[in-house]
C-alpha positions in Angstrom: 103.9 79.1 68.7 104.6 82.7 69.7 107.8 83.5 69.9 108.1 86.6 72.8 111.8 86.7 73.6 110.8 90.4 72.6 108.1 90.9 74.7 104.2 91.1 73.5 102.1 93.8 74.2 98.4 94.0 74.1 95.3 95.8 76.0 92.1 95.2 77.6 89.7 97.9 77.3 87.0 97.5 80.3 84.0 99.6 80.9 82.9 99.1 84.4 79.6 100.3 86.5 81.1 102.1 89.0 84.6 102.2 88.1 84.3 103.6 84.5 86.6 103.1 81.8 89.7 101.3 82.5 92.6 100.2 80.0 94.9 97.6 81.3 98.5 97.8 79.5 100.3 94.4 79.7 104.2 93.8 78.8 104.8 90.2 78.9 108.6 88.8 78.2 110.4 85.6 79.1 111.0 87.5 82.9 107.7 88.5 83.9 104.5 90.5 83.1 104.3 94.3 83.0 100.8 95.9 84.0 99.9 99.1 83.8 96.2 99.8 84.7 95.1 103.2 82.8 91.8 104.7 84.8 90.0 107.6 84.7 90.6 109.5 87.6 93.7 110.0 90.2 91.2 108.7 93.0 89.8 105.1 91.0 93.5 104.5 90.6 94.4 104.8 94.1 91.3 102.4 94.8 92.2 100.2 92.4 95.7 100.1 93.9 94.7 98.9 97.1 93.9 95.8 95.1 97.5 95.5 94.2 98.4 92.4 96.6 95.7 90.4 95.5 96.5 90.7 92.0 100.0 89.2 92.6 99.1 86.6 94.7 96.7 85.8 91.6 99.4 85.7 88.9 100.5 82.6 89.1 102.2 81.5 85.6 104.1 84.8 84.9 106.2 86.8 87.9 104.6 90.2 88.2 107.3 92.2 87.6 105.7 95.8 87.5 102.2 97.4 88.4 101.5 101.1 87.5 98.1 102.6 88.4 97.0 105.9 86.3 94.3 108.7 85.4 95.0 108.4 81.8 91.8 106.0 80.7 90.2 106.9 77.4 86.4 105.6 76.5 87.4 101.8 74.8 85.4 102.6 71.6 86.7 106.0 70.9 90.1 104.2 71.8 89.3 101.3 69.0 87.9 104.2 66.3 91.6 106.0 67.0 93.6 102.6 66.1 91.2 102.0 63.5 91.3 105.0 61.7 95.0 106.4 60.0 95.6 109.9 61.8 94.6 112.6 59.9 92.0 110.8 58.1 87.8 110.7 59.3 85.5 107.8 59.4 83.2 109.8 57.7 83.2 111.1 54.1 82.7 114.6 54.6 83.7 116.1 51.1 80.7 117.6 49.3 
């Protein structure tokens, strides 16, 4: 069992057709879920936005407690290299 009378965090990293790259931030707790959908321009949030009502009336096991919509998407793999690799450090060995 997990115990999340702290809250657990985690990501989904999506790469869509026509929408691009999209992170989706979740917060979860004993209240509710958090959401914060993470896109790659001001104008792909707002359309995702319009979906906002749907996506509640979807939710059915948590309350839905908070949606934010963004511009502040990264590509997923350079995201998953970043968490990967220690900051300051390469992937690469490039001492000669």
């Amino acid at each position: 069992d997990i115990d999340d009378s702290h809250g657990i965090n985690f990501s989904l990293y999506l790469s869509l057709q026509e929408l691009g790259n999209i992170r989706v931030d979740f917060h979860t707790n004993q209240e509710g879920v958090y959401l914060k959908f993470n896109c790659e321009s001001v104008e792909k949030a707002e359309f995702v936005s319009e979906f906002q009502d749907i996506l509640k009336d979807a939710l059915s096991t948590k309350k839905l407690l908070g949606v934010i919509f963004t511009d502040q998407a990264d590509d997923p793999a350079n995201e998953l290299i970043k968490r990967m690799v220690p900051e300051g450090k390469s992937i690469l060995d490039t001492t000669v």
